[in-house]
VEXNU-822910 format. One record per residue: residue in three letters; x, y, z of N, C-alpha, C in turn. Coordinates in steps of 0.02 Angstrom, whole numbers, padded with zeros to 5 digits, always signed. Layout:
ALAXYZXYZXYZ;...
//
This chain:
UNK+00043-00060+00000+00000+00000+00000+00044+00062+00000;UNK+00028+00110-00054+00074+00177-00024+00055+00209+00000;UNK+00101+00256+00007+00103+00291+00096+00083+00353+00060;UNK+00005+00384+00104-00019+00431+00111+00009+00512+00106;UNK-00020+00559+00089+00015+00642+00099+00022+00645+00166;UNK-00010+00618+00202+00022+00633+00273+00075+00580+00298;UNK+00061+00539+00279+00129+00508+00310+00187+00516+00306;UNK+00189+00523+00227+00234+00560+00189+00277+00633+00222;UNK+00229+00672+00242+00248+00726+00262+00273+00699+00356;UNK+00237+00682+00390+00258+00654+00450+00332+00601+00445;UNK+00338+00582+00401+00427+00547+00395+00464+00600+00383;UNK+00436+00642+00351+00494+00697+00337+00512+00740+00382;UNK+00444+00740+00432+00463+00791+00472+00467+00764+00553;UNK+00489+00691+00553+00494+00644+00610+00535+00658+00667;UNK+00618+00661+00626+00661+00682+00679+00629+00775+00705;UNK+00602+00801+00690+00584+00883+00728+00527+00850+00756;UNK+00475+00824+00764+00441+00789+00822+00472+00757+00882;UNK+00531+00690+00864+00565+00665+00897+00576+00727+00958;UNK+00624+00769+00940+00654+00807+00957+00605+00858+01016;UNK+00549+00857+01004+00491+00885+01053+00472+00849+01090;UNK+00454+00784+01087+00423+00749+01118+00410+00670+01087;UNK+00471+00629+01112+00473+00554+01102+00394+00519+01090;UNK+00388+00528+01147+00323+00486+01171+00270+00519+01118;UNK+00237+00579+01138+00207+00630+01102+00223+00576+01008;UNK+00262+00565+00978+00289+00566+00916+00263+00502+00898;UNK+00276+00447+00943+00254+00379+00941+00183+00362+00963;UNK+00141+00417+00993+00053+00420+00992+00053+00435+00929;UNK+00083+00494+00896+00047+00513+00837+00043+00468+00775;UNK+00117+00433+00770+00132+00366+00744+00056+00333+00752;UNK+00046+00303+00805-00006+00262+00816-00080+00274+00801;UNK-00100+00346+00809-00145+00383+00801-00175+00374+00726;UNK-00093+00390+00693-00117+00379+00619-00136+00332+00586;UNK-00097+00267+00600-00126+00206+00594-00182+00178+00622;UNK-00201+00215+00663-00273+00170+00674-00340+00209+00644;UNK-00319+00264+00629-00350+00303+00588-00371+00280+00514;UNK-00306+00236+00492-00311+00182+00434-00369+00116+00435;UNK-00311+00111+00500-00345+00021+00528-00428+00026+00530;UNK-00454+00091+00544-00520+00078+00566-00561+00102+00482;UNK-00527+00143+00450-00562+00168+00390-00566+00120+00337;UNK-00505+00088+00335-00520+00028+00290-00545-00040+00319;UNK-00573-00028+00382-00631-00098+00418-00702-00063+00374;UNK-00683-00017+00378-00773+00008+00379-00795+00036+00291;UNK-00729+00018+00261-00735+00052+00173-00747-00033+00162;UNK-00719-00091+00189-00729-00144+00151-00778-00179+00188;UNK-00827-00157+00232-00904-00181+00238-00948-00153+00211;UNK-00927-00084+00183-00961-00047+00143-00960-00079+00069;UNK-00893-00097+00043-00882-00134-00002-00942-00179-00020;UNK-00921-00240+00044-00946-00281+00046-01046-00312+00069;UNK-01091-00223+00083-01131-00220+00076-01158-00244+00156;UNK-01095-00251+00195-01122-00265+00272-01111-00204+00305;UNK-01149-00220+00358-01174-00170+00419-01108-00137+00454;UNK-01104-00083+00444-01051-00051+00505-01072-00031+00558;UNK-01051-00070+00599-01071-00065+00662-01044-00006+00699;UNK-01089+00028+00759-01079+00097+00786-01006+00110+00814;UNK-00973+00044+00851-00925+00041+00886-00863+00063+00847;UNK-00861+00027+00784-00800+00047+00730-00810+00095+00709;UNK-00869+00133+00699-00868+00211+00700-00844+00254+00742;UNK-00862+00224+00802-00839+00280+00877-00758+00282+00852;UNK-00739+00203+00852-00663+00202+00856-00635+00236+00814;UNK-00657+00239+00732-00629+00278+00704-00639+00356+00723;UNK-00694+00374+00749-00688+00445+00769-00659+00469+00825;UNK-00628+00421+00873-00562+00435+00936-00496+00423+00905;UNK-00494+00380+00877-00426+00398+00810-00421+00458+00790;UNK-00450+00484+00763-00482+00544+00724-00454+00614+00770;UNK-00480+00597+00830-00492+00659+00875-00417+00654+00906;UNK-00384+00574+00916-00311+00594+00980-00270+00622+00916;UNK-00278+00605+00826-00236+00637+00808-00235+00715+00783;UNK-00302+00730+00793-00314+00808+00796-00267+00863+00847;UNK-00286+00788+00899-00251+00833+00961-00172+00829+00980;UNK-00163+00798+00944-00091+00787+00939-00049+00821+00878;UNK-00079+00850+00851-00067+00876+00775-00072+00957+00815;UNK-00119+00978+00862-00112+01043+00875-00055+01068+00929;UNK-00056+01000+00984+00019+00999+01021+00075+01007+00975;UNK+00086+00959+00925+00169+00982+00889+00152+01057+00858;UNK+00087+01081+00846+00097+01131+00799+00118+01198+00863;UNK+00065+01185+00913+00094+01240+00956+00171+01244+01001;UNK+00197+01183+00995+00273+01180+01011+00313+01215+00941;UNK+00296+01199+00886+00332+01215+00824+00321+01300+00818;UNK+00261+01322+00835+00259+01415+00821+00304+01451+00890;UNK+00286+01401+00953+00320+01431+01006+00403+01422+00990;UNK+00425+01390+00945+00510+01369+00937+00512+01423+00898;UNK+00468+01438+00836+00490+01492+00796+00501+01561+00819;UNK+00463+01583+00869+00444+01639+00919+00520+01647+00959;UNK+00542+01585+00968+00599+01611+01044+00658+01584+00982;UNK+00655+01544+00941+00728+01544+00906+00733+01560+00832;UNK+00791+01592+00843+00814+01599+00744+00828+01547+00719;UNK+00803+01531+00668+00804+01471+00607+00891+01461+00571;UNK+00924+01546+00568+00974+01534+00546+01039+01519+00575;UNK+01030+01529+00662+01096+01523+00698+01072+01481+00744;UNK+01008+01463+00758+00989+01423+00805+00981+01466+00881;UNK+01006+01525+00876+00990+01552+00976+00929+01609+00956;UNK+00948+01603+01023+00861+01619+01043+00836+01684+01008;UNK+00791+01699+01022+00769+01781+01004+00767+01818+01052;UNK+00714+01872+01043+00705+01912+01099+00648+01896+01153;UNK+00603+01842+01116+00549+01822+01153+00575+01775+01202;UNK+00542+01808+01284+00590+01776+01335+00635+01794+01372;UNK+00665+01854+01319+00737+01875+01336+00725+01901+01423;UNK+00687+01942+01437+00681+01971+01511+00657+01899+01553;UNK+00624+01872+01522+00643+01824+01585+00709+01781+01600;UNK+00750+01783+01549+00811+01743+01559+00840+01822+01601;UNK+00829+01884+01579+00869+01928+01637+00856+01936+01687;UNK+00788+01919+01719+00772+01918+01788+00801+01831+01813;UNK+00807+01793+01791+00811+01734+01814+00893+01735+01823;UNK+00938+01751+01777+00999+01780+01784+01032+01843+01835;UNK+00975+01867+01861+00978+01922+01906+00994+01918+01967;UNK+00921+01862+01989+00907+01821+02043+00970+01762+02081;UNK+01014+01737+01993+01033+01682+02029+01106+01711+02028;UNK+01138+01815+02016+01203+01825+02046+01194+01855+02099;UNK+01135+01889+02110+01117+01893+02196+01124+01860+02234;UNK+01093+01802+02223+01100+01735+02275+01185+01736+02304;UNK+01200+01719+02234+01269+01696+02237+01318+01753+02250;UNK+01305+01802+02243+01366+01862+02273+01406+01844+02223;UNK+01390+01863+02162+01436+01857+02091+01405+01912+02044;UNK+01439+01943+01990+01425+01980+01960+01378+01971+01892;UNK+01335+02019+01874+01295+02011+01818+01323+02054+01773;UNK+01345+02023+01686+01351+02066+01661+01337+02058+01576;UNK+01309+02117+01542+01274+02102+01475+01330+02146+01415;UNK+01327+02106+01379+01383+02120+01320+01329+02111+01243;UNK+01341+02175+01213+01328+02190+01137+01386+02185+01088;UNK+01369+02114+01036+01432+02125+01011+01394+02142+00934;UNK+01430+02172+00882+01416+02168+00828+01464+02184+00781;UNK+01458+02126+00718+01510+02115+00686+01509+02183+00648;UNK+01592+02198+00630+01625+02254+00595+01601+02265+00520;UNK+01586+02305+00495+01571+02307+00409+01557+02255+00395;UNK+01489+02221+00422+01452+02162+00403+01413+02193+00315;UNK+01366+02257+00318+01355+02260+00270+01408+02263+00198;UNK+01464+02267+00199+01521+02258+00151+01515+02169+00150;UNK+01507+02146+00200+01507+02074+00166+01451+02067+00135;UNK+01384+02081+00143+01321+02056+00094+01342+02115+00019;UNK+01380+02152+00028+01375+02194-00040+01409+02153-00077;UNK+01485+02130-00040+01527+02103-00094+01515+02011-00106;UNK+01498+01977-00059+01484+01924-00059+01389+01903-00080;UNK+01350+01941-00044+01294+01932-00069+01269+01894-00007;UNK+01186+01901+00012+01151+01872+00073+01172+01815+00095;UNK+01169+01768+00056+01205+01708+00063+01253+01689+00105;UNK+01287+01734+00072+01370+01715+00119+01349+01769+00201;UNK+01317+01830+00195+01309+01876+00253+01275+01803+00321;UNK+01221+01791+00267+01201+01700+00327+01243+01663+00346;UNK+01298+01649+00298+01342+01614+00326+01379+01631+00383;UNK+01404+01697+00362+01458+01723+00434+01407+01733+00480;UNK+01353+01762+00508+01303+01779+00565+01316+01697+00580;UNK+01296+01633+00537+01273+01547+00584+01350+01538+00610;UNK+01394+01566+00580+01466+01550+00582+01465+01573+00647;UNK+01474+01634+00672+01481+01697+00721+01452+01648+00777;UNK+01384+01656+00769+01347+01614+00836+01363+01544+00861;UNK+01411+01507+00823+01441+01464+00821+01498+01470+00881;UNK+01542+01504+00840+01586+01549+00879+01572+01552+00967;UNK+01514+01596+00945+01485+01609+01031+01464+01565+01053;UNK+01426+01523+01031+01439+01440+01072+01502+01424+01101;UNK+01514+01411+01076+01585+01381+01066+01660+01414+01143;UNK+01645+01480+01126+01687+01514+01189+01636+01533+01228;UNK+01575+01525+01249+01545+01545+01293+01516+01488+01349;UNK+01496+01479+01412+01484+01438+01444+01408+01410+01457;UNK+01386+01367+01461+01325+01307+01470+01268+01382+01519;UNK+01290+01416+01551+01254+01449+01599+01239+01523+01570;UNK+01272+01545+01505+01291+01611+01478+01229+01593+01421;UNK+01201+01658+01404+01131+01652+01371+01162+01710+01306;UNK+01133+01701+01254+01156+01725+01185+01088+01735+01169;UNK+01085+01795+01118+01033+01807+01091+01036+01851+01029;UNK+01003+01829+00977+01008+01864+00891+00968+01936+00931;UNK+00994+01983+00925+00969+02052+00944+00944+02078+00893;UNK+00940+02066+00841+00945+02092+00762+01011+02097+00717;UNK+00973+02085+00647+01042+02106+00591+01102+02078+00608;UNK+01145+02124+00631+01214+02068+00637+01237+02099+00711;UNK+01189+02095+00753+01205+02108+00825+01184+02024+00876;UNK+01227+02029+00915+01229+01973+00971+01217+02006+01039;UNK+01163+01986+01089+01154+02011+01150+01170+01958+01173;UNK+01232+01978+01264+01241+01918+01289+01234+01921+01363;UNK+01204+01876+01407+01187+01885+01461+01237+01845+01521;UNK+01303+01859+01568+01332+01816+01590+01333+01836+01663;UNK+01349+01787+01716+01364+01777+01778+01435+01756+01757;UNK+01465+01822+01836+01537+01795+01823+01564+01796+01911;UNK+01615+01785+01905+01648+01783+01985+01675+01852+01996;UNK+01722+01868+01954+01749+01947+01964+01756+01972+01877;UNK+01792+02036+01895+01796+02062+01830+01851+02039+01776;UNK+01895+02020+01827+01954+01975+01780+01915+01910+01743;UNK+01866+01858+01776+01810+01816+01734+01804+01843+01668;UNK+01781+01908+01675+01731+01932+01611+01783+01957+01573;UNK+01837+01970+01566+01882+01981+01545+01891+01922+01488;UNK+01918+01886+01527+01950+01822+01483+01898+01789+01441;UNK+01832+01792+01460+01774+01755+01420+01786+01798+01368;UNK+01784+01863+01370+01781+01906+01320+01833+01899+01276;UNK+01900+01878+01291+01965+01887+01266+01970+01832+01231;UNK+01898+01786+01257+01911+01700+01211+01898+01704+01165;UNK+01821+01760+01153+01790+01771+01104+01822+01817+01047;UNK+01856+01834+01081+01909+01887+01003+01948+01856+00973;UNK+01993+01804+01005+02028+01776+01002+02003+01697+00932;UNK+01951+01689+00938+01903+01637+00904+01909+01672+00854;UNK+01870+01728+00854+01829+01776+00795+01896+01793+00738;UNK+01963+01793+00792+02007+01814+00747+02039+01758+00716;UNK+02044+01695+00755+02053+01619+00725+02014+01593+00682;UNK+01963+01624+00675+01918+01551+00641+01872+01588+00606;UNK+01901+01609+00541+01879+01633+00491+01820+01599+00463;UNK+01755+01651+00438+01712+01589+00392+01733+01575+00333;UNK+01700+01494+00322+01740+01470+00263+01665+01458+00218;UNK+01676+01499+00152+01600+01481+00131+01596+01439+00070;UNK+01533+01424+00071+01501+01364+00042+01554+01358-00036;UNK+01576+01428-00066+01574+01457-00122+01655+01438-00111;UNK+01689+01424-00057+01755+01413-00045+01808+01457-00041;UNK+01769+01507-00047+01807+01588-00012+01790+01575+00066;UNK+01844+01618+00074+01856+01626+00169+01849+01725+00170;UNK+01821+01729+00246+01774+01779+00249+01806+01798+00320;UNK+01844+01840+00330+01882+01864+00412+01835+01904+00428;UNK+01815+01923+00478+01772+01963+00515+01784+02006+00575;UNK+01790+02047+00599+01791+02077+00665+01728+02095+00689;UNK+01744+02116+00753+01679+02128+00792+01676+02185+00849;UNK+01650+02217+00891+01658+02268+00914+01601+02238+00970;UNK+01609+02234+01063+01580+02234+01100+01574+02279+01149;UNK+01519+02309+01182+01517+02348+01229+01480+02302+01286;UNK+01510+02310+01337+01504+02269+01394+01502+02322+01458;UNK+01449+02303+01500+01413+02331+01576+01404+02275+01617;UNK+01434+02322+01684+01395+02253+01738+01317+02302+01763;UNK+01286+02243+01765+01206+02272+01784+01227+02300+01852;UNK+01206+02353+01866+01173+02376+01919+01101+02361+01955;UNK+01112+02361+02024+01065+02340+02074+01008+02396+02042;UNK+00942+02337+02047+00874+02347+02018+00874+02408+01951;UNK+00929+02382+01909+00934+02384+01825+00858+02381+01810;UNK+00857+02400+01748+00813+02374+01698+00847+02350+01660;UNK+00808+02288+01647+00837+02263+01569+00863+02311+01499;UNK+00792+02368+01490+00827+02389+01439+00861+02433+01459;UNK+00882+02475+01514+00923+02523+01515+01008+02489+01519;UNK+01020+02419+01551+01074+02394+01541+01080+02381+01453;UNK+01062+02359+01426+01052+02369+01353+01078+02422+01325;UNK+01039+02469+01346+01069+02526+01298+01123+02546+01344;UNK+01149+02537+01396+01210+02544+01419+01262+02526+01378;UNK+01253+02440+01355+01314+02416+01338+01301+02432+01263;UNK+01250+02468+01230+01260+02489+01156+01293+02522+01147;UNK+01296+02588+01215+01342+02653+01211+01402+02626+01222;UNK+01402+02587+01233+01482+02558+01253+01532+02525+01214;UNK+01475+02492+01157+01484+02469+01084+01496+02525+01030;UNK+01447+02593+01046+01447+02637+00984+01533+02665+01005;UNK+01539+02670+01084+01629+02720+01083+01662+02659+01046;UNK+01660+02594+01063+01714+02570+01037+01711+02560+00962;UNK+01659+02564+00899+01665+02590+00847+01702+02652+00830;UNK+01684+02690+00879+01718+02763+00849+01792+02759+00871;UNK+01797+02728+00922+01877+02718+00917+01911+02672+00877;UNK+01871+02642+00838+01930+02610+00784+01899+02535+00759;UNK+01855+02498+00809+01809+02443+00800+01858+02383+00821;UNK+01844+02301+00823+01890+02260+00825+01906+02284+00907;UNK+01868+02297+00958+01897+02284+01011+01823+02285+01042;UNK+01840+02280+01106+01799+02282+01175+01805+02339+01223;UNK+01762+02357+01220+01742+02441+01279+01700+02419+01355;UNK+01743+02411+01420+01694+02390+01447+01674+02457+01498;UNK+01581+02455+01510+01595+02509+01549+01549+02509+01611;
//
Protein backbone atom coordinates (compact mmCIF):
# COMPACT_ATOMS: atom_id res chain seq x y z
CA UNK A 1 0.00 0.00 0.00
CA UNK A 2 1.48 3.55 -0.48
CA UNK A 3 2.06 5.81 1.92
CA UNK A 4 -0.37 8.62 2.21
CA UNK A 5 0.30 12.84 1.97
CA UNK A 6 0.43 12.66 5.46
CA UNK A 7 2.58 10.17 6.20
CA UNK A 8 4.69 11.20 3.78
CA UNK A 9 4.97 14.53 5.24
CA UNK A 10 5.16 13.09 9.01
CA UNK A 11 8.54 10.94 7.91
CA UNK A 12 9.87 13.94 6.74
CA UNK A 13 9.25 15.81 9.45
CA UNK A 14 9.87 12.88 12.21
CA UNK A 15 13.23 13.64 13.58
CA UNK A 16 11.68 17.67 14.56
CA UNK A 17 8.83 15.77 16.44
CA UNK A 18 11.30 13.31 17.95
CA UNK A 19 13.09 16.14 19.14
CA UNK A 20 9.82 17.71 21.05
CA UNK A 21 8.46 14.99 22.36
CA UNK A 22 9.45 11.07 22.03
CA UNK A 23 6.47 9.71 23.43
CA UNK A 24 4.14 12.60 22.03
CA UNK A 25 5.78 11.32 18.31
CA UNK A 26 5.08 7.57 18.81
CA UNK A 27 1.07 8.40 19.85
CA UNK A 28 0.95 10.26 16.74
CA UNK A 29 2.64 7.32 14.89
CA UNK A 30 -0.11 5.23 16.32
CA UNK A 31 -2.89 7.66 16.02
CA UNK A 32 -2.35 7.59 12.37
CA UNK A 33 -2.53 4.12 11.89
CA UNK A 34 -5.46 3.41 13.49
CA UNK A 35 -7.00 6.05 11.77
CA UNK A 36 -6.22 3.65 8.68
CA UNK A 37 -6.89 0.42 10.55
CA UNK A 38 -10.41 1.56 11.32
CA UNK A 39 -11.24 3.35 7.80
CA UNK A 40 -10.39 0.56 5.80
CA UNK A 41 -12.62 -1.96 8.35
CA UNK A 42 -15.47 0.16 7.58
CA UNK A 43 -14.71 1.04 3.45
CA UNK A 44 -14.59 -2.88 3.02
CA UNK A 45 -18.09 -3.63 4.77
CA UNK A 46 -19.23 -0.94 2.85
CA UNK A 47 -17.64 -2.67 -0.04
CA UNK A 48 -18.92 -5.62 0.91
CA UNK A 49 -22.61 -4.40 1.52
CA UNK A 50 -22.44 -5.30 5.44
CA UNK A 51 -23.48 -3.39 8.37
CA UNK A 52 -21.01 -1.02 10.10
CA UNK A 53 -21.42 -1.31 13.24
CA UNK A 54 -21.57 1.93 15.72
CA UNK A 55 -18.50 0.81 17.72
CA UNK A 56 -15.99 0.94 14.59
CA UNK A 57 -17.37 4.22 14.00
CA UNK A 58 -16.78 5.61 17.54
CA UNK A 59 -13.27 4.04 17.12
CA UNK A 60 -12.58 5.57 14.09
CA UNK A 61 -13.77 8.90 15.38
CA UNK A 62 -11.24 8.69 18.72
CA UNK A 63 -8.53 7.96 16.21
CA UNK A 64 -9.63 10.88 14.48
CA UNK A 65 -9.84 13.17 17.51
CA UNK A 66 -6.23 11.87 19.59
CA UNK A 67 -4.73 12.73 16.15
CA UNK A 68 -6.28 16.15 15.91
CA UNK A 69 -5.02 16.67 19.21
CA UNK A 70 -1.83 15.74 18.77
CA UNK A 71 -1.34 17.52 15.50
CA UNK A 72 -2.23 20.87 17.50
CA UNK A 73 0.39 19.98 20.42
CA UNK A 74 3.39 19.63 17.77
CA UNK A 75 1.94 22.62 15.98
CA UNK A 76 1.87 24.79 19.11
CA UNK A 77 5.46 23.59 20.23
CA UNK A 78 6.64 24.30 16.48
CA UNK A 79 5.19 28.30 16.41
CA UNK A 80 6.41 28.61 20.13
CA UNK A 81 10.21 27.38 18.74
CA UNK A 82 9.80 29.84 15.92
CA UNK A 83 8.87 32.79 18.38
CA UNK A 84 11.99 32.22 20.87
CA UNK A 85 14.55 30.89 18.13
CA UNK A 86 16.27 31.98 14.87
CA UNK A 87 16.08 29.43 12.13
CA UNK A 88 19.48 30.67 10.92
CA UNK A 89 21.93 30.46 13.96
CA UNK A 90 19.77 28.45 16.10
CA UNK A 91 19.80 31.04 19.52
CA UNK A 92 17.22 32.37 20.87
CA UNK A 93 15.38 35.62 20.08
CA UNK A 94 14.11 38.24 21.98
CA UNK A 95 10.98 36.44 23.06
CA UNK A 96 11.80 35.53 26.69
CA UNK A 97 14.75 37.51 26.72
CA UNK A 98 13.62 39.41 30.22
CA UNK A 99 12.85 36.47 31.70
CA UNK A 100 16.22 34.87 31.19
CA UNK A 101 17.38 38.57 32.73
CA UNK A 102 15.45 38.36 35.75
CA UNK A 103 16.22 34.68 36.28
CA UNK A 104 19.99 35.59 35.68
CA UNK A 105 19.57 38.44 38.11
CA UNK A 106 18.14 36.41 40.86
CA UNK A 107 20.66 33.63 40.58
CA UNK A 108 24.07 36.50 40.91
CA UNK A 109 22.35 37.85 43.93
CA UNK A 110 21.99 34.71 45.50
CA UNK A 111 25.38 33.91 44.74
CA UNK A 112 27.33 37.24 45.46
CA UNK A 113 28.72 37.14 41.82
CA UNK A 114 28.50 39.60 39.20
CA UNK A 115 25.89 40.21 36.35
CA UNK A 116 27.03 41.31 33.23
CA UNK A 117 25.47 42.04 29.50
CA UNK A 118 27.67 42.40 26.41
CA UNK A 119 26.55 43.80 22.73
CA UNK A 120 28.63 42.51 20.22
CA UNK A 121 28.32 43.36 16.56
CA UNK A 122 30.20 42.30 13.71
CA UNK A 123 32.51 45.07 11.90
CA UNK A 124 31.41 46.15 8.18
CA UNK A 125 29.04 43.25 8.07
CA UNK A 126 27.10 45.20 5.40
CA UNK A 127 30.41 45.15 3.03
CA UNK A 128 30.13 41.48 3.31
CA UNK A 129 26.43 41.12 1.88
CA UNK A 130 27.50 43.87 -0.79
CA UNK A 131 30.55 42.07 -1.88
CA UNK A 132 29.68 38.48 -1.18
CA UNK A 133 25.88 38.63 -1.38
CA UNK A 134 23.01 37.45 1.45
CA UNK A 135 24.10 34.17 1.25
CA UNK A 136 27.41 34.31 2.38
CA UNK A 137 26.19 37.52 5.06
CA UNK A 138 24.02 34.00 6.53
CA UNK A 139 26.83 32.28 6.53
CA UNK A 140 29.16 34.45 8.68
CA UNK A 141 26.06 35.58 11.30
CA UNK A 142 25.46 30.93 11.68
CA UNK A 143 29.32 30.99 11.63
CA UNK A 144 29.61 33.95 14.43
CA UNK A 145 26.93 32.28 16.73
CA UNK A 146 28.83 29.29 16.42
CA UNK A 147 31.73 30.97 17.57
CA UNK A 148 29.69 32.17 20.63
CA UNK A 149 28.78 28.79 21.45
CA UNK A 150 31.70 27.62 21.31
CA UNK A 151 33.74 30.28 23.79
CA UNK A 152 30.91 30.89 25.87
CA UNK A 153 29.69 28.75 28.87
CA UNK A 154 26.50 26.14 29.39
CA UNK A 155 25.09 28.98 31.98
CA UNK A 156 25.83 32.22 29.55
CA UNK A 157 22.62 33.04 27.41
CA UNK A 158 23.12 34.49 23.70
CA UNK A 159 20.66 36.14 21.83
CA UNK A 160 20.16 37.27 17.82
CA UNK A 161 19.38 41.03 18.87
CA UNK A 162 18.90 41.84 15.25
CA UNK A 163 20.85 42.13 11.82
CA UNK A 164 24.28 41.37 12.75
CA UNK A 165 24.10 42.17 16.51
CA UNK A 166 24.59 39.46 19.42
CA UNK A 167 23.07 40.23 23.00
CA UNK A 168 24.83 38.36 25.78
CA UNK A 169 23.74 37.71 29.21
CA UNK A 170 26.64 36.31 31.79
CA UNK A 171 27.28 35.53 35.57
CA UNK A 172 30.73 35.90 36.46
CA UNK A 173 32.97 35.66 39.70
CA UNK A 174 34.99 38.94 39.29
CA UNK A 175 35.92 41.24 36.59
CA UNK A 176 39.08 39.50 35.61
CA UNK A 177 36.20 36.32 34.68
CA UNK A 178 34.62 38.64 32.22
CA UNK A 179 37.64 39.61 30.90
CA UNK A 180 38.99 36.44 29.66
CA UNK A 181 35.47 35.10 28.39
CA UNK A 182 35.61 38.11 26.40
CA UNK A 183 39.30 37.73 25.31
CA UNK A 184 38.21 34.00 24.21
CA UNK A 185 35.79 35.41 22.07
CA UNK A 186 38.18 37.74 20.06
CA UNK A 187 40.55 35.52 20.05
CA UNK A 188 38.05 32.75 18.09
CA UNK A 189 36.59 35.52 15.90
CA UNK A 190 40.15 36.29 14.95
CA UNK A 191 41.06 32.39 14.50
CA UNK A 192 38.36 31.03 12.82
CA UNK A 193 37.58 32.67 9.83
CA UNK A 194 34.24 31.77 7.85
CA UNK A 195 34.80 29.40 5.26
CA UNK A 196 32.01 29.62 2.63
CA UNK A 197 30.02 27.29 0.83
CA UNK A 198 31.48 29.15 -2.44
CA UNK A 199 35.10 28.26 -0.91
CA UNK A 200 36.14 31.76 -0.24
CA UNK A 201 37.11 32.51 3.39
CA UNK A 202 35.48 35.58 4.98
CA UNK A 203 37.64 37.27 8.24
CA UNK A 204 35.44 39.25 10.31
CA UNK A 205 35.82 41.53 13.30
CA UNK A 206 33.57 42.57 15.84
CA UNK A 207 33.16 45.37 18.27
CA UNK A 208 31.60 44.68 21.99
CA UNK A 209 30.33 46.96 24.58
CA UNK A 210 30.08 45.38 27.87
CA UNK A 211 28.27 46.63 31.53
CA UNK A 212 27.91 45.06 34.75
CA UNK A 213 24.13 45.45 35.69
CA UNK A 214 23.47 47.51 38.39
CA UNK A 215 21.30 46.80 41.47
CA UNK A 216 17.47 46.94 40.36
CA UNK A 217 18.69 47.68 36.50
CA UNK A 218 16.26 47.48 33.96
CA UNK A 219 16.74 45.27 31.38
CA UNK A 220 16.54 47.78 28.79
CA UNK A 221 18.45 50.47 30.29
CA UNK A 222 21.48 47.87 30.83
CA UNK A 223 21.05 47.38 27.05
CA UNK A 224 21.37 50.52 25.96
CA UNK A 225 24.21 50.87 28.39
CA UNK A 226 26.29 48.31 26.77
CA UNK A 227 25.20 49.78 23.12
CA UNK A 228 26.85 53.05 24.21
CA UNK A 229 29.64 51.17 25.06
CA UNK A 230 29.69 49.39 21.67
CA UNK A 231 28.94 52.74 19.68
CA UNK A 232 32.57 54.39 21.67
CA UNK A 233 34.29 51.41 20.74
CA UNK A 234 33.30 51.80 16.95
CA UNK A 235 34.35 55.26 16.99
CA UNK A 236 37.55 54.36 18.34
CA UNK A 237 38.60 52.20 15.67
CA UNK A 238 36.19 48.87 16.00
CA UNK A 239 37.79 45.20 16.50
CA UNK A 240 37.93 45.68 20.22
CA UNK A 241 35.98 45.64 23.51
CA UNK A 242 34.84 48.83 25.59
CA UNK A 243 33.88 47.80 28.93
CA UNK A 244 31.89 50.18 30.98
Amino acid sequence: MSMCHFGKWFQSNHAKFEKINTDKTRELEQAHYLVHHHLHHIFSKLRDNQCVEAALVSQYQKSQNDLLELLIYFRTHLITQALQYDPLTGLALRYGMENQFSTLRQSTEKNQKIMAVGLLDLDHFKEVNDQYGHQAGDEVLAHTAQILRDSLRDTDNIFCFGGEEFLIFLEVDNADSLHEIIDRIFHSLHSNPTQLKSGEVIYITATVGIIHVEPDETMEKAIARADQAMYSGKQQGRDRAVFA
